[in-house]
C-alpha positions, 0 to 999 in steps of 0.5 A: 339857848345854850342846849339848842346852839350845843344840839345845832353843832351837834346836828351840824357834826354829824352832817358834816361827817355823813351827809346821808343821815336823814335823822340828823338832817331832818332835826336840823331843818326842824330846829331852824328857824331864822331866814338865814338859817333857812339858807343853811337848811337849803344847802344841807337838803341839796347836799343830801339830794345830790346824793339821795336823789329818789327821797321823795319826802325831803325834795318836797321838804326842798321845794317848801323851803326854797319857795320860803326864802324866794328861791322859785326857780330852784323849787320850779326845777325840783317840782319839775323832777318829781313830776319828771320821775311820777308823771301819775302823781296828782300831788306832784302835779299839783305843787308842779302848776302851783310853783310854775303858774300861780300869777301871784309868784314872779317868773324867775 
């Protein structure tokens, strides 16, 4: 347990110094697990978005861990980015209507 809050602090670190460190930050969404750690996890990838905006595979990974802890309108709003930014992009498309249509899924 010790090695794994050691590599946390780690990865926390090197964020704090360069939020811009993609290894670093895609370790630490990796090795969280725990719904409270996952809100952590959201705040780092918008951190990291507000400043690395065309990262297409890390908004993704932003929109999967918002719809994780019920934060659908900020997935709604991410989907709605990538589909703003590739109109043609079928995949986008898709997790667009799924976020923003499926009945099962509150509206706000």
């Amino acid at each position: 347990m010790g090695d794994r809050t050691l590599a946390l602090a780690n990865l926390k670190k090197a964020l704090d110094i360069n939020i811009k460190n993609r290894t670093a930050l895609l370790l630490f969404v990796a090795w969280q697990s725990s719904s409270n750690e996952q809100l952590s996890v959201i705040e780092r990838l918008a951190q990291y978005l507000d400043i690395c905006p065309d990262d297409e595979e890390l908004t993704l990974l932003f929109i999967e861990k918002a719809q994780q802890v019920g934060f659908l309108q900020t997935a709604r709003l991410a989907s709605q980015k990538l589909v703003f930014c590739d109109p043609k992009n079928s995949n986008y498309n898709q997790i667009y209507k799924e976020i923003y249509y499926d009945p099962k899924k509150p509206t706000n």
